[in-house]
C-alpha positions in Angstrom: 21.2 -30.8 66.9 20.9 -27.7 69.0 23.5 -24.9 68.7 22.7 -23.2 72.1 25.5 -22.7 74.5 22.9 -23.0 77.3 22.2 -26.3 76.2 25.3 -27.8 75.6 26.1 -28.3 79.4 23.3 -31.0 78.9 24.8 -33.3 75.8 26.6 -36.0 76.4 30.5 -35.5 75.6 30.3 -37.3 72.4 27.9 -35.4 70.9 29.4 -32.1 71.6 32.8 -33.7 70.1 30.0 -34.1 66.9 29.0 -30.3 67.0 32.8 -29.5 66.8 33.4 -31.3 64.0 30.2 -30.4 62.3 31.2 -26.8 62.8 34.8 -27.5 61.0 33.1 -29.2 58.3 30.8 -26.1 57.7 33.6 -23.8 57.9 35.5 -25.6 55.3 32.7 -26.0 52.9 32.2 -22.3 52.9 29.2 -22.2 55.1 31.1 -19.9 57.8 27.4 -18.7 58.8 26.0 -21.5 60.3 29.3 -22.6 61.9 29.9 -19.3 63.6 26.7 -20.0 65.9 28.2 -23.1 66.5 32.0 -22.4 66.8 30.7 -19.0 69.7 28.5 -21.6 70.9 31.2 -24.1 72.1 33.8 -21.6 72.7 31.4 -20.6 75.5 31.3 -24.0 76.3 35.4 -25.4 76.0 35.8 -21.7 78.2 33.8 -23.1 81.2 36.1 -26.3 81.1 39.2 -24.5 81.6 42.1 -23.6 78.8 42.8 -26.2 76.5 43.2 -27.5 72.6 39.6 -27.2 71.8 39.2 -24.2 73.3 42.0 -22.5 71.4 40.7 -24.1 68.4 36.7 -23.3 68.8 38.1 -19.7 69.2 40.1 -19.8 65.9 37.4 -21.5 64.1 34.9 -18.6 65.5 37.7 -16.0 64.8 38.0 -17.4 60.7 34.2 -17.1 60.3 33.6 -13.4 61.6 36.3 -12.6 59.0 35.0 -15.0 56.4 31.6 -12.7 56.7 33.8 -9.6 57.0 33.3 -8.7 60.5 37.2 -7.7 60.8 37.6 -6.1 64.0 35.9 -8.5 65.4 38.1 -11.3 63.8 41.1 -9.4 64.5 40.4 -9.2 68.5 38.6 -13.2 68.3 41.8 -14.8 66.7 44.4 -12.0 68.9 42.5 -14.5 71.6 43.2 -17.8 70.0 46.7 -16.9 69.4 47.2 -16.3 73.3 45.5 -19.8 74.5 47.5 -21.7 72.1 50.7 -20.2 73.4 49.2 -20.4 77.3 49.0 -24.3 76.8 52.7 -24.3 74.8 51.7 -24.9 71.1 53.6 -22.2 69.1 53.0 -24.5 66.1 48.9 -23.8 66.4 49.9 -20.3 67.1 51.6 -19.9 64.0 49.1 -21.0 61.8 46.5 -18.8 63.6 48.9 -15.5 62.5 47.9 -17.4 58.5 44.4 -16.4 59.3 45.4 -13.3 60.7 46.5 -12.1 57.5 43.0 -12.4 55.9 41.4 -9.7 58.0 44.7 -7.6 57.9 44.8 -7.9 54.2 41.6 -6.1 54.4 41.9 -3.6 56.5 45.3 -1.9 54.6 48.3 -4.0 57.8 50.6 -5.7 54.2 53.9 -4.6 55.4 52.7 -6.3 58.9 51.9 -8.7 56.8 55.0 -9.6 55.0 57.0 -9.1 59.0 54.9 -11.5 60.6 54.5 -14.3 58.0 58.4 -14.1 57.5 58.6 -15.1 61.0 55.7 -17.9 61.0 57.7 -19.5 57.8 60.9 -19.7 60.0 58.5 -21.4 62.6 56.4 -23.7 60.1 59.9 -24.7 58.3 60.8 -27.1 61.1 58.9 -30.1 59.9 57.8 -31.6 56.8 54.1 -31.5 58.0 53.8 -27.8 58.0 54.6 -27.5 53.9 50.7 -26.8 53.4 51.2 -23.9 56.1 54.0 -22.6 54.1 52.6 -22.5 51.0 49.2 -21.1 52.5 51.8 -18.7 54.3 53.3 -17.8 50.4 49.4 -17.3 49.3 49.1 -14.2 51.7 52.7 -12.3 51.0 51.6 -12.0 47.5 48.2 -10.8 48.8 50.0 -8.3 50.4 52.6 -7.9 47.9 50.0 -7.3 45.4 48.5 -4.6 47.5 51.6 -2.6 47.8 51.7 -2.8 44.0 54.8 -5.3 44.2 53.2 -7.2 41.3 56.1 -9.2 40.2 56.7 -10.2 43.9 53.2 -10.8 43.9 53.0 -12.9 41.1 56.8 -14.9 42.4 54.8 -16.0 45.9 51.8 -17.1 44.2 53.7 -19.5 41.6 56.0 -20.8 44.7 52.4 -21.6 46.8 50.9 -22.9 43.1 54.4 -25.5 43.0 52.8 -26.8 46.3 49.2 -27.4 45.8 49.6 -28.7 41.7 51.9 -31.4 43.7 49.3 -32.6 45.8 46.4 -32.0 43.7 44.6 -29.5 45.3 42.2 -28.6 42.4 40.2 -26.2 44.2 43.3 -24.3 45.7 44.7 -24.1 42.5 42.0 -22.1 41.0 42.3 -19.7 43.7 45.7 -19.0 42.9 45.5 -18.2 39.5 42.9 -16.4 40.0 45.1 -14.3 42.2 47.8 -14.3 39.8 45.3 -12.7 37.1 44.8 -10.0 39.6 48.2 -8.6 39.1 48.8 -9.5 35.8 45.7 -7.4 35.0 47.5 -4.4 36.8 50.5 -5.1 34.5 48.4 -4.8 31.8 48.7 -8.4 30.6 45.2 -9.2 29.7 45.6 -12.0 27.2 47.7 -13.8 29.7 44.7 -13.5 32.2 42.3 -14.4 30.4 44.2 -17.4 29.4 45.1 -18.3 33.0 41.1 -17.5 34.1 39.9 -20.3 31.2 42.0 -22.3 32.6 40.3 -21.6 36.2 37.0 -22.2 34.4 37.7 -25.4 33.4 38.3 -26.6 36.6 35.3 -25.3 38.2 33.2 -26.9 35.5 35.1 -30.0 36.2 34.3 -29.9 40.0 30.9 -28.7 39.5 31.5 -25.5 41.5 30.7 -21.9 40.4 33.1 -18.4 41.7 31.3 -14.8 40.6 35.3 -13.7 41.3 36.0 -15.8 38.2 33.5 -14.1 36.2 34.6 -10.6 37.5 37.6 -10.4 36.8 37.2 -12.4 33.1 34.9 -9.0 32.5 37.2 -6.8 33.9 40.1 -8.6 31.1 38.2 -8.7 28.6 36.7 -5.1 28.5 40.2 -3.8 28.7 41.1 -5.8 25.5 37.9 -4.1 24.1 35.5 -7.0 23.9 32.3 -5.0 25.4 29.8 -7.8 24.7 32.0 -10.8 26.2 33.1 -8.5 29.1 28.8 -8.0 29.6 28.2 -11.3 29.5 30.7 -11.8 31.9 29.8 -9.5 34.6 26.2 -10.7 34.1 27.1 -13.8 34.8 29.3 -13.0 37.6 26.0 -10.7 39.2 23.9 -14.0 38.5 26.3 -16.5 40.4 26.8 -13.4 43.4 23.0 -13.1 43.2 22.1 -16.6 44.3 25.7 -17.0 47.4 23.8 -13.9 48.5 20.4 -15.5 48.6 21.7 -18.2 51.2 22.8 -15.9 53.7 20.2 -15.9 56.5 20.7 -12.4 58.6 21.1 -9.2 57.3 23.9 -8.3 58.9 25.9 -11.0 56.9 24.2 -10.4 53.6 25.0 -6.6 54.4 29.2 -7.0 54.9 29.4 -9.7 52.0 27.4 -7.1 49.4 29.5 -4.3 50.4 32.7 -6.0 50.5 31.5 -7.5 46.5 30.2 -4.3 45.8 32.3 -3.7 42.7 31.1 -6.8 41.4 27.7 -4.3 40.4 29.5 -1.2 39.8 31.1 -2.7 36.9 28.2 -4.2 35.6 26.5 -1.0 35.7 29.4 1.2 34.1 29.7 -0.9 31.2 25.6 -1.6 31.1 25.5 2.5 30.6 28.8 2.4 28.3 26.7 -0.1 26.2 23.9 1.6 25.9 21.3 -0.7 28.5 20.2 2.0 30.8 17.3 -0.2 32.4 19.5 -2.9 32.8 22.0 -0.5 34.6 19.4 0.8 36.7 18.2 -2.3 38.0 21.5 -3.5 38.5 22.2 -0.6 40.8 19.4 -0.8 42.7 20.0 -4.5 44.0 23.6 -3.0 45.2 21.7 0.1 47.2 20.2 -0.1 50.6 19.5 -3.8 49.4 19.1 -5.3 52.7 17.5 -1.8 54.4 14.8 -2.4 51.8 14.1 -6.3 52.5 14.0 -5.5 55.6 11.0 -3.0 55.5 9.5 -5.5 53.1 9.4 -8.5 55.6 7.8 -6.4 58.0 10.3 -7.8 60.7 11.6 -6.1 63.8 14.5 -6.7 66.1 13.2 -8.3 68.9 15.3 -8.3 71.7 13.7 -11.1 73.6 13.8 -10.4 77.2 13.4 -13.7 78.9 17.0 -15.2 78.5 20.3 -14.8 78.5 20.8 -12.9 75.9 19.1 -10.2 76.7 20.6 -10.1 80.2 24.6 -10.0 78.4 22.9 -7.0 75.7 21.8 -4.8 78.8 25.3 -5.6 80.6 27.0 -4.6 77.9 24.9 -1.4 77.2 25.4 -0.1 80.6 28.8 -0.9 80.1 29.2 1.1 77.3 27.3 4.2 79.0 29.5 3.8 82.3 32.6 3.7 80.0 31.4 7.0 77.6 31.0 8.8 80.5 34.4 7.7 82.6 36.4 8.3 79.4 35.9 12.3 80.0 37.2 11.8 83.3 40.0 9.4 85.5 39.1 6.2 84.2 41.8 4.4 83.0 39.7 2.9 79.9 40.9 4.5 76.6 38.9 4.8 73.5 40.2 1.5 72.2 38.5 0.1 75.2 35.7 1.4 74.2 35.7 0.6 71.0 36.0 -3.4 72.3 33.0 -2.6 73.7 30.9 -1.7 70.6 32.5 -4.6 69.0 31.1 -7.1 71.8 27.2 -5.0 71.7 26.9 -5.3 67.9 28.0 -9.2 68.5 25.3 -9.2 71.0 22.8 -7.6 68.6 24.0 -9.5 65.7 23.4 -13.1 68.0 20.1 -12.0 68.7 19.0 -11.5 65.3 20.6 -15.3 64.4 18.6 -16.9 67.9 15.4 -15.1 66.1 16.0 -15.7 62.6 13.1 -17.8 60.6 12.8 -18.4 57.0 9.3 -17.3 56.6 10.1 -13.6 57.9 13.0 -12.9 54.8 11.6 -11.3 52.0 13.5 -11.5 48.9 14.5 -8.6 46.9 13.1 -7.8 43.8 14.2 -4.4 41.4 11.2 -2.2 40.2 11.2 -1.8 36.4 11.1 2.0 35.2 7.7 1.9 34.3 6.9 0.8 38.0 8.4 3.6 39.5 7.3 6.1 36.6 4.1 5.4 38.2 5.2 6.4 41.4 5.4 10.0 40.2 2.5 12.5 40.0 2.8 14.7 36.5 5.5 17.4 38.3 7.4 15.1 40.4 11.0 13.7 39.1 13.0 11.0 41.0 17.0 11.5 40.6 18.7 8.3 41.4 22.3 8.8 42.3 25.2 5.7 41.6 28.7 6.2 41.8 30.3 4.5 38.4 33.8 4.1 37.8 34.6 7.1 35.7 32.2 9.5 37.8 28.7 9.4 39.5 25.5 8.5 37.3 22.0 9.8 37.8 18.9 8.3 36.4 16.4 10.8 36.3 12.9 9.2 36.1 9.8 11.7 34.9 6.4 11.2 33.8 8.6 11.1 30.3 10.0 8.5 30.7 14.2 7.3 32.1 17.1 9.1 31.4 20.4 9.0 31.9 23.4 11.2 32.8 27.0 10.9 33.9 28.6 13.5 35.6 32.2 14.2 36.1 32.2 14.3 40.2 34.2 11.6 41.9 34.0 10.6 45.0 37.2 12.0 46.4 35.7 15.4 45.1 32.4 14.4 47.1 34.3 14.0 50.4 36.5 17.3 50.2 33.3 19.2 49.5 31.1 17.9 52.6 33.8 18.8 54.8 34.3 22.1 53.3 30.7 22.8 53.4 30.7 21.8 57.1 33.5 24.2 58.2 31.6 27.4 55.6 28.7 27.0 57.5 29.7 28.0 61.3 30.1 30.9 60.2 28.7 34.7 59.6 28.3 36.5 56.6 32.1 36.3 55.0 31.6 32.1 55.2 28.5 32.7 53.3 29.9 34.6 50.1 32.4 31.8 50.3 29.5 29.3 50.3 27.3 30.5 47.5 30.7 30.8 45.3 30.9 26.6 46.2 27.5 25.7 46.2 27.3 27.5 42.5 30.5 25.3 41.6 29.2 21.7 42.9 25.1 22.6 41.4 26.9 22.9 38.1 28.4 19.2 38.3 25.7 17.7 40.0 22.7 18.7 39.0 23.0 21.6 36.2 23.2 18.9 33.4 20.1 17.2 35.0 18.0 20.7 34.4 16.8 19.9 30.5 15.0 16.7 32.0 12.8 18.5 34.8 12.2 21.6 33.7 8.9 21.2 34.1 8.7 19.5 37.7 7.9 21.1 41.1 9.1 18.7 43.3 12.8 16.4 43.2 13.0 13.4 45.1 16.7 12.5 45.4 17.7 9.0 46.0 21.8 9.7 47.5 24.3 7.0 46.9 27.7 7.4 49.6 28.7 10.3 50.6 25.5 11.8 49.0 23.7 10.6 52.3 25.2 13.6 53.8 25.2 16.3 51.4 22.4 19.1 51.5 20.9 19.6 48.4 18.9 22.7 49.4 22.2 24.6 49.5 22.9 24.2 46.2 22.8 27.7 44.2 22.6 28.5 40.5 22.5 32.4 39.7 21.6 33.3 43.3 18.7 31.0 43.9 19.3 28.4 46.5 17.5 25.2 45.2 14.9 24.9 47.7 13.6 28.0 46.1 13.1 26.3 42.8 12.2 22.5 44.0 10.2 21.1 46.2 12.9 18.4 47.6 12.8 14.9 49.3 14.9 11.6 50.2 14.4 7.8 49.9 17.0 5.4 50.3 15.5 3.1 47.1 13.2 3.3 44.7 11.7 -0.1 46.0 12.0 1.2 49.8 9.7 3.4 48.2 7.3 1.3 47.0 7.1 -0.6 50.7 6.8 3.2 52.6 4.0 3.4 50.3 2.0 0.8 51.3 2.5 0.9 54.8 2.2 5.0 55.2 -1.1 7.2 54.5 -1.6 10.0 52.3 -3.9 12.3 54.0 -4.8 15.9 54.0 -5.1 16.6 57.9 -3.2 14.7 60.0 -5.9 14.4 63.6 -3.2 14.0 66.2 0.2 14.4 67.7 2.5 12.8 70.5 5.6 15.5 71.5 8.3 15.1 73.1 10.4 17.5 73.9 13.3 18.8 76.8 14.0 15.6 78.2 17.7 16.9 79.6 15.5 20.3 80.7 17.9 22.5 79.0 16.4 23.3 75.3 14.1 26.7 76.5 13.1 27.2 72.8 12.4 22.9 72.4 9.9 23.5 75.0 8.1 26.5 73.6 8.2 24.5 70.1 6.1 21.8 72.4 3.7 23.9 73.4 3.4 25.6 69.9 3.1 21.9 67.9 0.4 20.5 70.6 -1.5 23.7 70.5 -1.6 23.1 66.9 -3.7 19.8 67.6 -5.7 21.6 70.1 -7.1 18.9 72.4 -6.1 15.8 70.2 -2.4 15.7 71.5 0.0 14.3 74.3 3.3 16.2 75.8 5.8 14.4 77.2 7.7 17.0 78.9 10.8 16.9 81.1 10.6 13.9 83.6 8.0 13.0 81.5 10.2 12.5 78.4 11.0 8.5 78.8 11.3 5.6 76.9 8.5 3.9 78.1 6.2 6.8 77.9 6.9 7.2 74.3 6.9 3.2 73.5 3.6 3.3 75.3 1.7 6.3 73.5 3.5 6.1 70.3 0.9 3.5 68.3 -2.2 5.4 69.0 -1.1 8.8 67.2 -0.3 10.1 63.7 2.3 11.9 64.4 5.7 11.9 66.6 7.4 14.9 67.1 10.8 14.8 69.3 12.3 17.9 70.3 15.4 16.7 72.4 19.2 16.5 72.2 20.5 14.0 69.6 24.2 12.9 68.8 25.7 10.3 66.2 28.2 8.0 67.2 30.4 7.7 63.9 32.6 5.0 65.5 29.6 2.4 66.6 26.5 3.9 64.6 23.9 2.1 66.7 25.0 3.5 69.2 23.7 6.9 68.0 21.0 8.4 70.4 18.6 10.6 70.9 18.3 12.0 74.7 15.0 10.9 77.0 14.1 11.1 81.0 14.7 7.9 82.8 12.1 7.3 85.3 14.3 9.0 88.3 14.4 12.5 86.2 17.7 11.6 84.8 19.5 11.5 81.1 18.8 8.1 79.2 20.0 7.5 75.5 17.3 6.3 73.3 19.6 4.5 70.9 19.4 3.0 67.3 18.4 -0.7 68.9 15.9 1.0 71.3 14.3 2.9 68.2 13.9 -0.7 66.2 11.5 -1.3 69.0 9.0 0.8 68.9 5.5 0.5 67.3 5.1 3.3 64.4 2.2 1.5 61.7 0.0 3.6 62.9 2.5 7.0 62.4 2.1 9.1 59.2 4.8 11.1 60.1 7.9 11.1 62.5 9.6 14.8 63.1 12.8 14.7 64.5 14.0 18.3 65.6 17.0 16.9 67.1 20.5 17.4 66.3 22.6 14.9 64.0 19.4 12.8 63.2 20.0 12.5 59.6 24.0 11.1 59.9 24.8 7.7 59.3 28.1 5.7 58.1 27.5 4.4 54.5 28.7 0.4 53.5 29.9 -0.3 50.3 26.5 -1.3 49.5 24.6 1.7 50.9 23.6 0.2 54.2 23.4 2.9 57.0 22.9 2.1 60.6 21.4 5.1 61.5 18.6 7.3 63.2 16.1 7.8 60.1 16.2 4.1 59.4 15.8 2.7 62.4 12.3 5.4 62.3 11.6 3.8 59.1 12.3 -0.1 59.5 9.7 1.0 63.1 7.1 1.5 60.5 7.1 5.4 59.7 6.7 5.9 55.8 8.2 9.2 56.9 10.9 10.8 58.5 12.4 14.7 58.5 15.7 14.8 60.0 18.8 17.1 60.3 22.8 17.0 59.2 24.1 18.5 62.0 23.4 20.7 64.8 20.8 22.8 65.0 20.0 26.5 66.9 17.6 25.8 69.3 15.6 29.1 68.5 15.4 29.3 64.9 14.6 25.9 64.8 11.3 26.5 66.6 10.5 29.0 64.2 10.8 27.0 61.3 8.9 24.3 63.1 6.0 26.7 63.9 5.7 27.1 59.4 5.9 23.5 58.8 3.0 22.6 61.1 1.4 25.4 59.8 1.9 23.8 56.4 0.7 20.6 57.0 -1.8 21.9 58.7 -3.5 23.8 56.2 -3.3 20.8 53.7 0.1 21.0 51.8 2.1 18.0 51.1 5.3 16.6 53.4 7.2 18.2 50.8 5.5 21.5 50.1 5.3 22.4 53.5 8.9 22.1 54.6 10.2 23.9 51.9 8.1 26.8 52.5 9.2 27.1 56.1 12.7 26.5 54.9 11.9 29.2 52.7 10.2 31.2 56.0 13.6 30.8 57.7 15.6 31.8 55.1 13.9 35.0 54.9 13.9 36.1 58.5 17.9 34.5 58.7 19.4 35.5 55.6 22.9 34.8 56.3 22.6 32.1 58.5 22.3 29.0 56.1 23.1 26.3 58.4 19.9 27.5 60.5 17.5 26.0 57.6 19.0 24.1 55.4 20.0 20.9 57.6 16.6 19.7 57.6 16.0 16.6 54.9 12.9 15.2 54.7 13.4 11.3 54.2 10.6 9.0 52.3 7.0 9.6 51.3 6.6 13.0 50.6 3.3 13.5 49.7 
């Protein structure tokens, strides 16, 4: 039966009353994918009939499933909406048990004391009649989420018994298991590990009973049963617990779903891969960690499979409304509109929807590709005889690094915590707007962090030219270059390079070319007609090409000039003004000409779009091109990938904002490079190196450039 709002104006009423109850069924069964396409698909249609029951009630069911696949704003505002038609057609009792649901994304996002307020008051509404006792006891089930949260353990522990007194009544086997699950999660923060592992046997039994499997189970039996010292049944725990998440993840169609529920289970691989290391199975670690990294960034490149935003229905019509919504408002914000930046944060929220309904109207099984984790030797083989690959993993008792040579794997764990990570990037940031006294200031930093990050990882590549770093977090955001041990920034020492994955790799690999010469170049450059130095760094990079080359200059710097030209040369070079939007990432742009000579954003979705197989190499000398907002799971919306997922094997990007001048100098050496037949790699460090030398106490003038994926 079709799921398409546009065509549910045509089906009788008794088979739309089918599609609701289908949708319920699926929700309930844990299939909250599928029945969200349904649930937004009737909510459009019960809106058109006027408020009503099954309105209110298609919005709630729509509302549970964006939160059940972790899309919490989004479930906040949806059921915020149900709430208010229940109450405009006079049922507080349906109200009330929307604020149960409520709770779930609230839970999430840090609202418990809100929590414990507004479900005190629902009890007091629920209490009424004997009918609502399931609502109360679900109602009990969330304060000791929350209580648990605000490390009220024995409060915690007192709700979840008082809900368990319900549901062991009526039989509920299913419910049951969920809360003694819950109740092992605060008797493990008590420290009572015997109990838990009792109660979690217990919780075992009953899934084996109803033929069901939970990787939660399993996770938190490891987590007991390594703090009672059993290493080897803790393992086999978490391995089973990775097995079971493994296979739930391999039924999720879109990415964007597979991407929340990975991050928001991402601990469920950490563990794995702390004890893995603790235990002495460094390949198994490694592989573990690589199916919780950039996962879906990488199955994605592997399928081959674009965004396409079809333009021939309505969709596409409501995703181009809401985009020039979005400009209208970003621009009216700096002036007398009356939109504030919540508004416009609704707004994002509504645009990824949009994007996120396209992708589901577009899905087909035969474009997913599943994920599979290189071996060692596979990516030793990836390495020429003086190359090393450094794969970064934040573990729970620091950050790991699996350093992969010609040698063979090894292993390191290095005392630098995230928290630590955070403090330093900003305090990088703020060193580097400034003149010679923030430099001293810098070195004295830099020489602190290179001696916890990569100092212990020197007796492994001694003998390697070129580091290809594989970030993990807030690593995404960190410039290596700067890092200084006695007085020698790193670049000097190490060729350097990015990839998101070791199996990203692998696909860049066989889509990209590894060629000496590259024969011709598209630029773009000066589309707001303001960058006087972007324009000379045109003329210098199509000169370079001599007559095999195309400028899009000024007016000419548009959209469809680049989607047009873009598949016929090697490589794209952009010279134009670029931003990153840290509240809605694909909403991140980089500045063209619109056909009329004025600004138009080229943003993340636009970039998806374009045809790059051909490209070798994509150069962005933009600012900000290189920023993204890490998931959990190491999934970044962001410039460089959206490059990369377009088909470049390669992308060079920058941190933060750049100085229009020196930037063209630097340029000017890299072409030069490339050129004369140097590797990616080679030839940006040397006019890193160029730059350094003619600013020497202007770090942040060379060192924000990254170059991202095949670097040969």
């Amino acid at each position: 039966m079709t799921d398409k709002k546009e065509d549910l104006a045509r089906l009788a009423p008794d088979k739309v009353e089918k599609l609701y109850t289908r949708a319920w069924k699926l929700e309930i069964d844990g299939d909250s994918e599928k029945a969200l396409g349904i649930f937004r698909s009737l909510t459009g249609y019960y809106k058109a009939r006027g408020p009503g029951i099954k309105y209110a009630k298609s919005l709630k069911g729509l509302g549970m499933c964006e939160s059940m696949v972790r899309n919490n704003p989004y479930a906040y505002f949806l059921l915020a909406k149900a709430k208010n038609a229940f109450l405009e057609i006079g049922d507080k009792i349906e109200a009330a048990r929307v604020e149960i649901t409520f709770s779930i994304p609230m839970n999430r996002t840090g609202k418990h004391r809100q929590i414990l307020a507004m479900l005190a008051k629902t009890i007091k509404v629920l209490e009424g009649t004997n009918k609502n006792k399931r609502d109360v006891a679900l109602c009990l089930e969330s304060m000791g989420v929350a209580f648990h949260n605000l490390k009220k353990y024995d409060d915690a522990i007192a709700h979840y018994r008082k809900a368990l007194e319900y549901f062991t009544g009526k039989g509920e086997k299913l419910r049951i298991c969920h809360l003694q699950e819950k109740i092992t999660w605060s008797l493990f923060k008590q420290g009572k590990h015997r109990e838990a592992v009792e109660l979690l046997s217990s919780c075992l039994g009953i899934l084996k009973e109803l033929k069901l499997k939970r990787f939660q189970i399993c996770f938190h039996m490891g987590k007991n049963l390594e703090a009672l010292g059993d290493l080897e049944g803790a393992f086999g725990s978490y391995r089973e617990a990775v097995d079971i998440f493994e296979t739930k993840l391999g039924h999720i169609r879109t990415d964007d779903y597979r991407e929340t529920f990975q991050g928001d289970n991402h601990r469920v691989y950490t563990n794995f891969v702390s004890l893995a290391l603790r235990t002495g199975r460094a390949e198994q670690a490694h592989e573990c960690a690589q199916s919780s990294k950039a996962r879906v960034f990488s199955e994605l490149l592997l399928s081959d499979k674009k965004i396409e935003l079809t333009k021939d229905n309505l969709l596409f019509a409501r995703l181009k409304n809401l985009r020039s919504r979005v400009e209208a408002m970003e621009t009216g914000l700096g002036g007398h509109s009356r939109e504030t930046p919540e508004d416009l944060k609704r707004l994002y929220l509504k645009y990824e929807d949009c994007i996120r309904e396209i992708k589901e109207k577009n899905f087909r099984k035969e474009d997913t590709a599943p994920f599979v984790a290189l071996r060692s030797r596979e990516i030793i083989e990836m390495l020429g005889i003086h190359e090393a690959l450094v794969d970064y993993y934040f573990v729970k008792d620091g950050l790991a690094a699996f350093i992969f040579t010609r040698s063979g794997l090894n292993t390191v764990t290095l005392p630098l915590k995230r928290g630590e990570l955070v403090k330093a990037i900003k305090s990088v940031a703020g060193l580097l707007s400034g003149g010679e006294p923030e430099k001293t200031a810098l070195d004295w930093y830099m020489q602190d962090i290179y001696n916890r990050l990569f100092k212990p990882l020197e007796p492994f590549i001694a003998n390697c030219r070129c580091v290809v770093i594989c970030p993990h977090q807030e690593l995404h955001r960190f410039p290596f270059c700067l890092l200084k041990n006695n007085g020698k920034y790193l670049v000097e020492t190490f060729e350097l390079s990015y990839i998101p994955s070791p199996s990203a790799l692998k696909t860049l690999r066989k889509k990209g070319f590894r060629f000496s010469k590259p024969r011709d170049c598209l630029v773009v450059a000066d589309s707001g007609k303001d960058l006087f130095w972007a324009t000379k760094e045109a003329e210098m990079v199509a000169g370079r090409f001599r007559d095999k080359n195309r400028v899009l200059l000024e007016d000419n710097a548009t959209l469809g000039n680049l989607s047009e030209h873009c598949p016929k040369y090697d490589i794209l070079h952009i010279a134009c003004h670029g931003k990153f939007n840290n509240v809605s990432p694909l909403q991140s742009y980089i500045m063209m000409s619109d056909n009329s000579g004025k600004s138009s954003k080229m943003t993340v979705s636009d970039i998806y779009q374009l045809e790059l197989d051909n490209s070798h190499l994509v150069v962005l000398s933009s600012c900000e091109t290189g920023l993204g907002k890490p998931t959990p799971g190491d999934e970044i919306n962001c410039i460089t990938r959206a490059f990369m997922q377009a088909g470049a094997p390669s992308v060079i990007v920058t941190l933060w904002e750049i100085d229009d001048e020196s930037t063209s100098d630097l340029m000017a050496e890299f072409y030069a490079g490339i050129l004369s037949g140097r590797t990616r790699a080679e030839a940006l460090r040397r006019a890193q190196l160029s730059t350094l030398e003619k600013y020497p106490f202007f770090p942040r003038f060379w060192s924000p450039f990254q170059l991202v994926g095949d670097w040969r």
